[in-house]
PANU-109350 format. One record per residue: residue in one letter; z, x, y of N, C-alpha, C in turn. Coordinates in Angstrom, 3 decimals. Each point is the difference from the previous one (the first is absolute). Example, Ala and Ser with C-alpha at 12.3 -4.5 7.8 and 13.67 -1.06 7.14 Angstrom:
BEGIN
(node "A" (7.800 13.190 -5.690) (0.000 -0.890 1.190) (0.000 0.900 1.200)) (node "S" (-0.720 -0.350 1.050) (0.060 0.820 1.190) (0.730 -0.770 1.090)) 
***
This chain:
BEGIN
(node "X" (20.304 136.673 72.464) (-0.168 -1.078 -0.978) (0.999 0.141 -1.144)) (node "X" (0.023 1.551 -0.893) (0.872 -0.167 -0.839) (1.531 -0.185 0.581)) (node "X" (0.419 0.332 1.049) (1.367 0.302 0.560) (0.357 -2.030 0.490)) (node "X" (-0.922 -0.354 0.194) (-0.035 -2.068 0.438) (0.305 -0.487 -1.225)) (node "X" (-0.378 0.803 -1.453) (-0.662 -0.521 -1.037) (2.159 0.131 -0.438)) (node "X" (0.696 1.525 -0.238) (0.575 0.432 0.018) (1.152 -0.918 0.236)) (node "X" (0.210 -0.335 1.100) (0.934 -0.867 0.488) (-0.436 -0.819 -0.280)) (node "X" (-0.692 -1.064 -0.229) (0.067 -1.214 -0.665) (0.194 -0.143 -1.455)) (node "X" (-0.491 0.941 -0.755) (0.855 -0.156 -1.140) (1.162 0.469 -0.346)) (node "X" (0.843 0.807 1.190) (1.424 -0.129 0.123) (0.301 -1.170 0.657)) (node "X" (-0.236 -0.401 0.216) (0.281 -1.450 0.766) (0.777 -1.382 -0.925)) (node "X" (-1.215 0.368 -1.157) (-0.047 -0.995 -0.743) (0.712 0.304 -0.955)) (node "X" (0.311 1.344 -1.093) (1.084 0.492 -0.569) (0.786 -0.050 0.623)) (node "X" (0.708 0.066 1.671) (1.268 -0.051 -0.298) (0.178 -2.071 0.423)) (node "X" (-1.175 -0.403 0.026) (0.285 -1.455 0.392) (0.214 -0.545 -1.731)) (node "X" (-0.502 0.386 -0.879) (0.554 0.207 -0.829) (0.862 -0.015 -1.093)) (node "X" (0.506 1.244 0.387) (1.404 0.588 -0.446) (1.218 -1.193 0.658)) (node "X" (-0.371 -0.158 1.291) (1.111 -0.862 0.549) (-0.150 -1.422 -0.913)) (node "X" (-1.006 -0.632 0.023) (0.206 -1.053 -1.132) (0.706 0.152 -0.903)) (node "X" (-0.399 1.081 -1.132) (0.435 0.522 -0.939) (1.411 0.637 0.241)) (node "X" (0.543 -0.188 1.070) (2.089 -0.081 0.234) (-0.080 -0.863 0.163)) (node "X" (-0.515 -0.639 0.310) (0.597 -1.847 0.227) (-0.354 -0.889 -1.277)) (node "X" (-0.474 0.406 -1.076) (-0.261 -0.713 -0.915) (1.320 0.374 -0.879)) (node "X" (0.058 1.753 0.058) (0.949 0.216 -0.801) (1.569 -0.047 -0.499)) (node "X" (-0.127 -0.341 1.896) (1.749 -0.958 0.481) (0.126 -0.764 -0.507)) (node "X" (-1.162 -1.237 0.030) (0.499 -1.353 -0.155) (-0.041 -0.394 -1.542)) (node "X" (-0.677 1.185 -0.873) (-0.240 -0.551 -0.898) (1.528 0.060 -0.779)) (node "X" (0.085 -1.347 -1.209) (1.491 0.161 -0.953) (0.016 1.025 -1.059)) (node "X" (1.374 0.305 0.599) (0.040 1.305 -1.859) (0.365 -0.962 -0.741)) (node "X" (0.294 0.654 -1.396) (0.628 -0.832 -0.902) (1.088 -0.750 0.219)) (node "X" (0.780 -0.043 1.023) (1.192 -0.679 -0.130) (-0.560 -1.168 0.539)) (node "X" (-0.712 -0.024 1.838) (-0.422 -1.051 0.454) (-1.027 -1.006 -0.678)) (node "X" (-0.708 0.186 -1.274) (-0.382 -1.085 -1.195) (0.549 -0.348 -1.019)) (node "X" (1.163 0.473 -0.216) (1.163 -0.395 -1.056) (0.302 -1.739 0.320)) (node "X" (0.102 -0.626 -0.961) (0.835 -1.645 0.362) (1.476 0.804 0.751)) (node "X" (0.278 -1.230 1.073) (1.355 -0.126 0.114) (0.917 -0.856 -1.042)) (node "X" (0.742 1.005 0.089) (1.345 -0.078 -1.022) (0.784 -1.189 -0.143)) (node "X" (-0.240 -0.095 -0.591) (1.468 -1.928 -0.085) (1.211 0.501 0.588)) (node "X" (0.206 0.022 1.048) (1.303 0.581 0.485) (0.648 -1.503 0.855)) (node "X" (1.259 0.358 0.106) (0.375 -1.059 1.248) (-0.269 0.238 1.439)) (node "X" (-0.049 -0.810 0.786) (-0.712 0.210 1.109) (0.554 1.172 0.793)) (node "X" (1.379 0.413 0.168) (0.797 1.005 0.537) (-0.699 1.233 -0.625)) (node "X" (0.443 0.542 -1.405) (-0.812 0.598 -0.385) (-1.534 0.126 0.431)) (node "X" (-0.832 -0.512 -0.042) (-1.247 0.092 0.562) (-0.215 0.312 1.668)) (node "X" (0.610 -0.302 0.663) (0.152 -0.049 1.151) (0.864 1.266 0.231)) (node "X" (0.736 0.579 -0.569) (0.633 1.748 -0.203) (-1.106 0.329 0.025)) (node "X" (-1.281 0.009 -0.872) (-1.116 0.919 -0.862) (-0.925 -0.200 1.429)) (node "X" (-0.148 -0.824 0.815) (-0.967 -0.768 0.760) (0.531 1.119 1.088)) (node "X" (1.212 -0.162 0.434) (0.159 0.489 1.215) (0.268 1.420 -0.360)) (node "X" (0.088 1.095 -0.959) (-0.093 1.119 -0.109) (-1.349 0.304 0.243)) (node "X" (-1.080 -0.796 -0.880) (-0.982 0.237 0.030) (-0.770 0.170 2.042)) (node "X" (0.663 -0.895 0.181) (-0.926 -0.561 1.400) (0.370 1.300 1.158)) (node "X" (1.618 0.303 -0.545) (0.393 1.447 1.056) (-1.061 1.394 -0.697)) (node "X" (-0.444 -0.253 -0.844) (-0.704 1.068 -1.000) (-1.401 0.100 0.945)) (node "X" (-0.283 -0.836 0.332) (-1.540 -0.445 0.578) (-1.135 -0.361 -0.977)) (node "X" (0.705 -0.562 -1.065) (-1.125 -0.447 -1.259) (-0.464 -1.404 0.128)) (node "X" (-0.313 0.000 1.114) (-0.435 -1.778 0.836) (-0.658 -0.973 -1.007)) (node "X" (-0.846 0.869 -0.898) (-0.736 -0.709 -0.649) (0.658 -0.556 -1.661)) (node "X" (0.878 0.597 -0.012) (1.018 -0.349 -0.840) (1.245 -1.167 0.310)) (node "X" (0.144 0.943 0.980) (1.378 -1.196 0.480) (-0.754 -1.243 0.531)) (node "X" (-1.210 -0.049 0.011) (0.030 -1.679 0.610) (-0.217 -0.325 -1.168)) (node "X" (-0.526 0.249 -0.978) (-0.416 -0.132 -1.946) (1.924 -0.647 0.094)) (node "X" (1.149 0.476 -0.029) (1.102 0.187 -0.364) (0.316 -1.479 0.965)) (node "X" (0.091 -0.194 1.090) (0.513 -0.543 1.021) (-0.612 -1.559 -0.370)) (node "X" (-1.462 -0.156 -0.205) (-0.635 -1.045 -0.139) (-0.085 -0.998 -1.367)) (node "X" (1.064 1.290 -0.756) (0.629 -0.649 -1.282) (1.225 -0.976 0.365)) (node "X" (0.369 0.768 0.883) (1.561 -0.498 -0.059) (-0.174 -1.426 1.363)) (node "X" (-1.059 0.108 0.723) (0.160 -1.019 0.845) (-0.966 -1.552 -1.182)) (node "X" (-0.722 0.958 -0.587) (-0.677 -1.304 -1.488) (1.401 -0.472 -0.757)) (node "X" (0.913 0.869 -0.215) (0.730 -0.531 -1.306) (1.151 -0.069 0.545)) (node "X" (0.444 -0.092 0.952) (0.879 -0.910 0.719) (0.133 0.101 1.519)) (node "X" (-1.293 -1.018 -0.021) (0.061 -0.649 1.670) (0.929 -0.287 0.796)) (node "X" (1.167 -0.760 -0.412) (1.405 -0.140 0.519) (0.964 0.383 -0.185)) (node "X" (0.084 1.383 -0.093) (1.117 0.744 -0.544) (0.375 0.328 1.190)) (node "X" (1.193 0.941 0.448) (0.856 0.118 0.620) (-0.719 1.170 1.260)) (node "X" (-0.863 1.281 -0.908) (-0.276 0.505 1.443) (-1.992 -0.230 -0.503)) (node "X" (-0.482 -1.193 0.132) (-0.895 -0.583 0.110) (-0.628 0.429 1.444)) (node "X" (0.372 -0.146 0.974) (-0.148 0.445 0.936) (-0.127 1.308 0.471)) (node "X" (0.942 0.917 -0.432) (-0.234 1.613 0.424) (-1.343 0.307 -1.093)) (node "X" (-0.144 -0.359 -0.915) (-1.394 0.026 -1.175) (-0.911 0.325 0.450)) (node "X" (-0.137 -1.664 1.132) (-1.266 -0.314 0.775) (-0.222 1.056 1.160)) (node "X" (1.146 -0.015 0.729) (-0.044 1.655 0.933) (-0.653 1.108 -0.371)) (node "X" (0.761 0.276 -1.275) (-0.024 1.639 -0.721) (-1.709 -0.355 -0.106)) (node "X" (-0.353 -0.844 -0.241) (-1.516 -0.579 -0.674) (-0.765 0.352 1.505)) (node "X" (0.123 -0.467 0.824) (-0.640 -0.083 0.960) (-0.116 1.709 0.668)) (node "X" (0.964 0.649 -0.066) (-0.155 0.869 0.284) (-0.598 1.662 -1.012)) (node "X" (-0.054 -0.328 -1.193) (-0.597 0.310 -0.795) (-1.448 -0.210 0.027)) (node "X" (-0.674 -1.130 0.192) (-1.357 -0.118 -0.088) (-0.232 0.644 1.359)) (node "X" (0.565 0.094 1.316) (-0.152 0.278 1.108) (-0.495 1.591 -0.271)) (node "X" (0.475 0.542 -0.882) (0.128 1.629 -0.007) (-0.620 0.079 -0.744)) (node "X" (-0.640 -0.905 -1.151) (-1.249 0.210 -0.943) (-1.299 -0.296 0.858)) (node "X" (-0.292 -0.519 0.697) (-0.807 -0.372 1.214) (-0.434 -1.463 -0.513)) (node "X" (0.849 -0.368 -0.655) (-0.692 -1.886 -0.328) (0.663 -0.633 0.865)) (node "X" (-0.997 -0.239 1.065) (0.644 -0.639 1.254) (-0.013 -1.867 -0.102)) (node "X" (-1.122 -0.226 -0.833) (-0.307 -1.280 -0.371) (1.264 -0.632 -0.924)) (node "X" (0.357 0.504 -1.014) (0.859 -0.015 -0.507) (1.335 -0.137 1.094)) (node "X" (0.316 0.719 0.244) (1.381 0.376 1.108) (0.226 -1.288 0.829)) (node "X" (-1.567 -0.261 0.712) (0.299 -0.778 0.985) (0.181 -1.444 -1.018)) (node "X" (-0.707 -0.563 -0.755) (0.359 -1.186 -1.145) (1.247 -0.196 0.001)) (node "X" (0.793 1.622 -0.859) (1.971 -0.278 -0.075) (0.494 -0.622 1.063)) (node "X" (-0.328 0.891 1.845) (0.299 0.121 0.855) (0.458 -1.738 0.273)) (node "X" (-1.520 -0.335 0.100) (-0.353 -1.295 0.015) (0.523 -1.182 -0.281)) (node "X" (0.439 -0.198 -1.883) (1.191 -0.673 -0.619) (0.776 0.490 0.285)) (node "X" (0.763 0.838 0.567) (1.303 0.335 -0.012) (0.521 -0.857 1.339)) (node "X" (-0.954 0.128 1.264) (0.324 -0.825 1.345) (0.237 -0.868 -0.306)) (node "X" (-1.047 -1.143 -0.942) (-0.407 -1.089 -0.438) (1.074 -0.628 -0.569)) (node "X" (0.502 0.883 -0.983) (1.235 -1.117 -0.641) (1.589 0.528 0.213)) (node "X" (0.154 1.294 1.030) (1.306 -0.155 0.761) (-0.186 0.926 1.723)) (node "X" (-0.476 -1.565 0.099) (0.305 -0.098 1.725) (0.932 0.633 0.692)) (node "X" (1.208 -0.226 -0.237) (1.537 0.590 0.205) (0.774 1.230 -0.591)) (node "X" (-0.957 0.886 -0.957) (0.738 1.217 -0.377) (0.223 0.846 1.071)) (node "X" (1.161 0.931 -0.352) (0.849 0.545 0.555) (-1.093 1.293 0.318)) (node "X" (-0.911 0.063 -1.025) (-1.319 1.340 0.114) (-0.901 -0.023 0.680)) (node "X" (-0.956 -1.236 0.293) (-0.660 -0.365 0.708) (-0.656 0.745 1.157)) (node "X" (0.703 0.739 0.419) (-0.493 0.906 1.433) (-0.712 1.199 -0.917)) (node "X" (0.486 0.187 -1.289) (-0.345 1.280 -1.105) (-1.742 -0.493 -0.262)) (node "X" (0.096 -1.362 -0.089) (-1.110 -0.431 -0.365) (-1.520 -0.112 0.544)) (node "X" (0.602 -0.153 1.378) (-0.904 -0.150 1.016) (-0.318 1.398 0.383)) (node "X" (0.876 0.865 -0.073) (-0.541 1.553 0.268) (-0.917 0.687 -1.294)) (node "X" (0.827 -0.705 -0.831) (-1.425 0.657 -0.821) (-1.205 -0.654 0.057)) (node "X" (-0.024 -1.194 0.351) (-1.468 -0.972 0.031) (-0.495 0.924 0.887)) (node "X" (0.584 0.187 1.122) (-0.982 0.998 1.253) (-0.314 1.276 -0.588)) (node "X" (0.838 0.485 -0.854) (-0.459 1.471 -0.611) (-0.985 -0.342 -0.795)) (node "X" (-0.088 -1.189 -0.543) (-1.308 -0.060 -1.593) (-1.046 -0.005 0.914)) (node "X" (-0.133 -0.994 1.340) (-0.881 -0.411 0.430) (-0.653 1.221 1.030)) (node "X" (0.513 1.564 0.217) (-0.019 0.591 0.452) (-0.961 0.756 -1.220)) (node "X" (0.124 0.383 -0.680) (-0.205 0.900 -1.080) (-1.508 -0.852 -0.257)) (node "X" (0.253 -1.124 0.011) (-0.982 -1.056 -0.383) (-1.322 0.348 0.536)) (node "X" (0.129 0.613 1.290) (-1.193 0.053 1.312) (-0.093 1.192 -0.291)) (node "X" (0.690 0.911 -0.642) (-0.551 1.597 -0.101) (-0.924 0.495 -1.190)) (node "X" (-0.957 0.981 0.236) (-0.685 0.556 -0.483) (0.374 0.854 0.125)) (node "X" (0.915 0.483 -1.604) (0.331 1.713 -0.146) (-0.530 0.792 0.374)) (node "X" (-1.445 -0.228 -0.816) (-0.967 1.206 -0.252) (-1.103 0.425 1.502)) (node "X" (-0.060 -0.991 0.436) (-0.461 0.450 1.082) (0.532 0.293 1.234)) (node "X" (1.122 -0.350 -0.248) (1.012 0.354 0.995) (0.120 1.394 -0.377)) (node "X" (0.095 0.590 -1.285) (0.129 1.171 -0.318) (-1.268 1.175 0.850)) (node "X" (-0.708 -0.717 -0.206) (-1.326 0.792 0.846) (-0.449 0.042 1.656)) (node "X" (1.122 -1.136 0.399) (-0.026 -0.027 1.506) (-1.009 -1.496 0.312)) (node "X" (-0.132 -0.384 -0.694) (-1.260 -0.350 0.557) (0.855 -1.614 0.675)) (node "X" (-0.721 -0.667 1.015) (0.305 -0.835 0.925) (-0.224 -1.347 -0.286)) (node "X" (1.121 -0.397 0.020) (0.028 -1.510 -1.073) (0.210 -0.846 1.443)) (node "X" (0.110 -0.023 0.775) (0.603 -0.820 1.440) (-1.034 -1.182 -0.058)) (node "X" (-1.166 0.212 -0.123) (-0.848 -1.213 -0.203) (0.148 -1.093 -0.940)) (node "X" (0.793 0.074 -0.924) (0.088 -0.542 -1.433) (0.957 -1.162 0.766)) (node "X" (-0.583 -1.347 -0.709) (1.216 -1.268 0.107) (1.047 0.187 0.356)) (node "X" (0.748 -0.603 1.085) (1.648 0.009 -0.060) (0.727 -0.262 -0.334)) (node "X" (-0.221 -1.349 -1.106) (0.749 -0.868 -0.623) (0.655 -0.186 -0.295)) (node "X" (0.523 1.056 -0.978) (0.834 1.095 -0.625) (1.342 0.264 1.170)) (node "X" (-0.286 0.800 0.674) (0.637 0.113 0.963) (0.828 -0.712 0.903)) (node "X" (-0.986 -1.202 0.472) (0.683 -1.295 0.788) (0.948 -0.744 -1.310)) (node "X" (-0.097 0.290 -1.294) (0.940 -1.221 -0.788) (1.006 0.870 0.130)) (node "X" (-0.112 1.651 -0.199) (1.343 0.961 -0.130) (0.591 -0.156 1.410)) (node "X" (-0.647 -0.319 0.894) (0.818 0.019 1.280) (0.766 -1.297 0.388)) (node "X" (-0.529 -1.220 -0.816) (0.691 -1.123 0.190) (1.393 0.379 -1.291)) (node "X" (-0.651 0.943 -1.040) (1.677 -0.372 -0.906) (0.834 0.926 0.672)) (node "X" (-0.166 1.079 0.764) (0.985 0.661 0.423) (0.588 -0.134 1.333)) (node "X" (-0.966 -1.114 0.846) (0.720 -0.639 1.043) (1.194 -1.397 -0.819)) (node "X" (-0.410 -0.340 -0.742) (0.835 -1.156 -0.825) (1.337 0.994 -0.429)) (node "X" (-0.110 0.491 -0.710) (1.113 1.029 0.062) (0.623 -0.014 1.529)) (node "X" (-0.549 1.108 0.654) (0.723 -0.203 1.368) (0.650 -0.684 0.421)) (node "X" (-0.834 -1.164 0.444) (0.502 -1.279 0.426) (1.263 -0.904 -1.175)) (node "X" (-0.645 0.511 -0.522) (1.218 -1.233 -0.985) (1.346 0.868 -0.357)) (node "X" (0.099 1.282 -0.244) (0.848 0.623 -0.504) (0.187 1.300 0.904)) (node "X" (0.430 -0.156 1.405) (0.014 1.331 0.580) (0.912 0.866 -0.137)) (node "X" (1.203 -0.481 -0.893) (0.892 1.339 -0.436) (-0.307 0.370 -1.369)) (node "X" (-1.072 -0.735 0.058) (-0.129 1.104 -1.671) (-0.347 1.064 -0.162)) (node "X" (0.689 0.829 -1.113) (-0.592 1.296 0.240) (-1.416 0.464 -0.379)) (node "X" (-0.577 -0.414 -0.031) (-1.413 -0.353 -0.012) (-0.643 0.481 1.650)) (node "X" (0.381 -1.270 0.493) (-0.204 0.038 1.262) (-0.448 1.343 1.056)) (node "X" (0.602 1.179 -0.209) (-0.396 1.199 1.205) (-0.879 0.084 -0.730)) (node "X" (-0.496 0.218 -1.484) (-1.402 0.375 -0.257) (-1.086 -0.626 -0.078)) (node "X" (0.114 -0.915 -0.467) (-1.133 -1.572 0.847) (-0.056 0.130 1.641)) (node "X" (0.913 0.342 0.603) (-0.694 -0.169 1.672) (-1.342 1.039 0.234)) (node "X" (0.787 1.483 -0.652) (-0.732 1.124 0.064) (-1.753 -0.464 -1.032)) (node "X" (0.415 -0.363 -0.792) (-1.488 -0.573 -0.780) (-0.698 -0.859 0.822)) (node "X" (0.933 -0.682 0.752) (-1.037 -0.922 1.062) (-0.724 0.070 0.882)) (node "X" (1.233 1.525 0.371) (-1.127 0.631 1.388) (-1.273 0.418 0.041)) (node "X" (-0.434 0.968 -1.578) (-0.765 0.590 -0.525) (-1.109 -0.897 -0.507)) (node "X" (0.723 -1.412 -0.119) (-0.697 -1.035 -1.181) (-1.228 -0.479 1.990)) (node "X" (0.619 -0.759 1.245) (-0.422 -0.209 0.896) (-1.032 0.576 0.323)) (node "X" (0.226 1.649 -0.135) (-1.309 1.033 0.425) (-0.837 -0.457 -0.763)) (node "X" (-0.024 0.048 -0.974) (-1.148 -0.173 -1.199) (-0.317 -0.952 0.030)) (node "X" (-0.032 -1.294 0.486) (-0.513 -1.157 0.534) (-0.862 -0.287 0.944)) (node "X" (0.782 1.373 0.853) (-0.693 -0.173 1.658) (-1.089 1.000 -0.459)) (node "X" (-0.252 1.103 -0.554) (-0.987 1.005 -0.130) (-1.213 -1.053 -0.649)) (node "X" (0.343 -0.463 -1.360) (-0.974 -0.699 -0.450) (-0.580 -1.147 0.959)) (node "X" (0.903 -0.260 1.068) (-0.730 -0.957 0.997) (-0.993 0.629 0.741)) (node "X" (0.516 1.386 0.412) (-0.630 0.832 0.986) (-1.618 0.229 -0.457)) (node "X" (0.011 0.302 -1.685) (-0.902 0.811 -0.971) (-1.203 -1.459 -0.034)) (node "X" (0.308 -0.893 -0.026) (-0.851 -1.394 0.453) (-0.877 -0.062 0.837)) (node "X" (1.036 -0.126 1.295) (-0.294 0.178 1.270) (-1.289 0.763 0.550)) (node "X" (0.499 1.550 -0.877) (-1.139 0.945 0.605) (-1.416 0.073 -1.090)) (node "X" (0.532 -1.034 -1.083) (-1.868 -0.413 -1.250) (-0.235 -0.999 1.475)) (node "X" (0.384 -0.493 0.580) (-0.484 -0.830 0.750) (-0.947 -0.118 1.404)) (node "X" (1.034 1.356 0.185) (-0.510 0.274 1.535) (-1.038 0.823 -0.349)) (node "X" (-0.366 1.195 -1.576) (-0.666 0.168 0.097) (-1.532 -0.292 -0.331)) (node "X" (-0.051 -1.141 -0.004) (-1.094 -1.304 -0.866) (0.318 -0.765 1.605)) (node "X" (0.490 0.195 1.114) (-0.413 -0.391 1.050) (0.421 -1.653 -0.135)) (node "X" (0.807 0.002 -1.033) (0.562 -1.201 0.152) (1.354 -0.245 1.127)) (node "X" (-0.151 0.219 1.166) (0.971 -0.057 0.774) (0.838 -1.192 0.233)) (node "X" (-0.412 -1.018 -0.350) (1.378 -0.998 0.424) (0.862 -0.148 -1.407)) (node "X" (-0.304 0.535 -0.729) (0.400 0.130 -1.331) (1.302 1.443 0.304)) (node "X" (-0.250 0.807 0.325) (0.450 1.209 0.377) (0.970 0.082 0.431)) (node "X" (-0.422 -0.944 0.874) (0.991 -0.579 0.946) (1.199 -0.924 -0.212)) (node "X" (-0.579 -0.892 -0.811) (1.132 -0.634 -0.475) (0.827 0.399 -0.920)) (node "X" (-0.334 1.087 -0.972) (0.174 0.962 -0.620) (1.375 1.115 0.896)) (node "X" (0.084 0.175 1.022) (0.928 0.988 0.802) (0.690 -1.085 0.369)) (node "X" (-0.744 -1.184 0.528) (1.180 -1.216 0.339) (1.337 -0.164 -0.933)) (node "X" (-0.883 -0.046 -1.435) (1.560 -0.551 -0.956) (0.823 1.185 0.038)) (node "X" (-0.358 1.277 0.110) (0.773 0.928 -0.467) (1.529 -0.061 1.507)) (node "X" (-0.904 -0.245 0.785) (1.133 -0.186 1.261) (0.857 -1.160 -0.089)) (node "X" (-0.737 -1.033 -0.474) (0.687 -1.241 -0.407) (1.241 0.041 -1.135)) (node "X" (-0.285 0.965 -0.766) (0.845 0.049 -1.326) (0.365 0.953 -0.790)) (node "X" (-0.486 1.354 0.942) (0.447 0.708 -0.400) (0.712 1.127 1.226)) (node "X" (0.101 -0.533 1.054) (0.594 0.736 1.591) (0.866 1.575 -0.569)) (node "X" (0.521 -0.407 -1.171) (1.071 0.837 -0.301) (-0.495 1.347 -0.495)) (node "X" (-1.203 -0.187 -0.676) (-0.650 0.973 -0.540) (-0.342 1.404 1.100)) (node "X" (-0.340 0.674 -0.730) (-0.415 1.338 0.497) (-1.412 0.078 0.344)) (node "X" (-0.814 -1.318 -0.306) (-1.239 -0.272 0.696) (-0.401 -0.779 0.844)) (node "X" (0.821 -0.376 0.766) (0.259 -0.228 1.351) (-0.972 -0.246 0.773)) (node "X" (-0.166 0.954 0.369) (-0.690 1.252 1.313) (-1.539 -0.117 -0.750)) (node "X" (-0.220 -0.025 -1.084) (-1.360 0.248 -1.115) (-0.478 -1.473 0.718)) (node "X" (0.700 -0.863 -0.198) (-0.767 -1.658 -0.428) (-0.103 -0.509 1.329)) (node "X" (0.863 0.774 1.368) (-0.549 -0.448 1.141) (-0.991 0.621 0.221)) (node "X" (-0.297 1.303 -0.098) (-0.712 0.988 0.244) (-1.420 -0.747 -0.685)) (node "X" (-0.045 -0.705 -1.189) (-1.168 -0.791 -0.449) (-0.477 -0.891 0.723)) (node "X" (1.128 -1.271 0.345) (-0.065 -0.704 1.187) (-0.692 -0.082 0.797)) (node "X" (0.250 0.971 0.606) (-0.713 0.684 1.405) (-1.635 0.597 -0.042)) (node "X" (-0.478 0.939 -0.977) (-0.833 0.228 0.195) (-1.198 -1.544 -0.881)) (node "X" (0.813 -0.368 -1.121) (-1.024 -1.239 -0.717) (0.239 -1.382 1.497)) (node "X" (0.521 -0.180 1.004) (-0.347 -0.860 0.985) (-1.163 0.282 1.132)) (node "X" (0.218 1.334 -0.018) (-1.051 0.959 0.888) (-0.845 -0.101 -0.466)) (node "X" (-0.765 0.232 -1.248) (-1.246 -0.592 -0.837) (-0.038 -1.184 0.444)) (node "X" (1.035 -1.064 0.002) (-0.578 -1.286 -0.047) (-0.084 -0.899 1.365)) (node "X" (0.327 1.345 1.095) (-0.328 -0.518 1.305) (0.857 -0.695 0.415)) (node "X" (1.233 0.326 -0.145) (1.392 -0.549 -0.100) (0.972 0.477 0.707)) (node "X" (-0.485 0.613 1.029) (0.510 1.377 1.321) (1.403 -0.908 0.112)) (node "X" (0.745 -0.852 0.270) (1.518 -0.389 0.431) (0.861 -0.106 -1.075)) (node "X" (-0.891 -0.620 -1.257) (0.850 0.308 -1.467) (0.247 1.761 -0.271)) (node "X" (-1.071 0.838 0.205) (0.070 0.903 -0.136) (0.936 1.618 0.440)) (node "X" (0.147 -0.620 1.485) (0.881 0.279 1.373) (1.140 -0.289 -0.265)) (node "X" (0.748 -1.223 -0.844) (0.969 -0.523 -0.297) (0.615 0.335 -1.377)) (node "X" (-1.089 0.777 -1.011) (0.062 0.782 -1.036) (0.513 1.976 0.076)) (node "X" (-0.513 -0.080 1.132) (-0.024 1.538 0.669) (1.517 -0.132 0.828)) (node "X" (0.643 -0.708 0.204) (1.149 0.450 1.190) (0.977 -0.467 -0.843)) (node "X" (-0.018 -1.057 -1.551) (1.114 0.253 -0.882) (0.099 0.885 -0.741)) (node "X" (-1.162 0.865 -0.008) (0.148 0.951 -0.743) (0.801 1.218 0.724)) (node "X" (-0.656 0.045 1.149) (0.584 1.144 1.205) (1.645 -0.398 -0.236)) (node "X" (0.893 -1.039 0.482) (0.865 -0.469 0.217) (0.896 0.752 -0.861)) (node "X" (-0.446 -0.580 -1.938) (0.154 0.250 -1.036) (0.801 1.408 -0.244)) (node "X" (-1.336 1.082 0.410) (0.049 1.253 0.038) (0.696 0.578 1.087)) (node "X" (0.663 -0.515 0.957) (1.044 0.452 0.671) (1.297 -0.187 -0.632)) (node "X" (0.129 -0.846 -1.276) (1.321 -0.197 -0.018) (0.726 1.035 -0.443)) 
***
């Protein structure tokens, strides 16, 4: 009892303590509540981008969001909105990020950056679906909405597709591959609340999409393998037979 007792209130001190680093990062020293300086925008944008290589995120977007307020159409108006976007990205204000992200598509269609843009939309929207802290502890998020996921996989196929020599591009494919699994698992993680609540045609249709739309994935073999046994429940011996020999097939390749 005392040794159960023991570990749980280490548990909770160091759950904690870890708050208590994450409060103490984000919080501003004196400089990051100072007014910004009447400077010209160059100047400010020196101070902005020292700051932002510094990792004082919470400053430099303070710095950055001056200079995109007090002159909207200035000359690097645009790298602002970047530096901006990728700044809140690393402060974890993904809401924020994706907004810039957002106007920035919105009112230049045709920039030369654009592929920059869309990779970070998939990175905000990536970060977006994560749970640090429990990710920190292991614990199994696969059940959780995909939503998240399917929008990051449409901005980094848009990338792809639209811009395949960008250099962007090899690391968006690789995010995609990873991004697919995690689509198909959370299909899988459905599937089997389903089959095990004996909801079998549910289950079933459940392994269907993953074959339907996700073939590429590494769960494959999982969603026929569902197939097969949720048709067998449902007395479905030729659907089932026909679930069992793509899978066999599959697994020869």
């Amino acid at each position: 009892m005392i040794n159960r007792i023991g570990k749980r209130a280490f548990a909770i001190v160091f759950t904690v303590s870890l708050l208590g680093l994450g409060a103490c990062s984000s919080a501003p020293d004196a400089e990051d509540i100072q007014r910004v300086p009447n400077k010209s925008a160059q100047a400010l944008y020196d101070d902005a981008k020292q700051t932002l290589d510094s990792g004082l995120y919470a400053r430099a977007i303070e710095l950055l969001s001056a200079i995109d307020s007090r002159y909207p159409f200035g000359p690097m108006s645009k790298q602002v909105q970047m530096d901006l976007v990728y700044a809140h990205y690393q402060a974890g204000n993904t809401e924020q990020a994706l907004a810039t992200i957002d106007r920035f598509i919105r009112l230049n269609p045709n920039h030369k950056d654009l592929d920059y843009m869309y990779y970070m939309r998939g990175l905000v929207n990536i970060k977006a679906d994560k749970n640090a802290f429990q990710e920190y502890f292991g614990v199994d998020r696969a059940d959780r909405d995909a939503n998240r996921t399917r929008v990051a996989f449409t901005d980094l196929s848009t990338l792809v597709n639209r811009f395949p020599d960008s250099g962007y591009a090899p690391e968006a494919k690789r995010r995609l591959v990873w991004l697919l699994n995690k689509m198909a698992r959370y299909e899988l993680k459905v599937a089997d609340y389903y089959y095990e609540r004996e909801a079998y045609l549910a289950a079933a249709n459940r392994g269907k999409y993953i074959v339907e739309h996700y073939s590429q994935s590494s769960y494959l073999n999982e969603a026929l393998e569902m197939m097969e046994k949720s048709y067998n429940k449902l007395g479905l011996p030729e659907l089932s037979k026909h679930a069992k020999l793509t899978r066999e097939l599959n697994e020869k390749k």
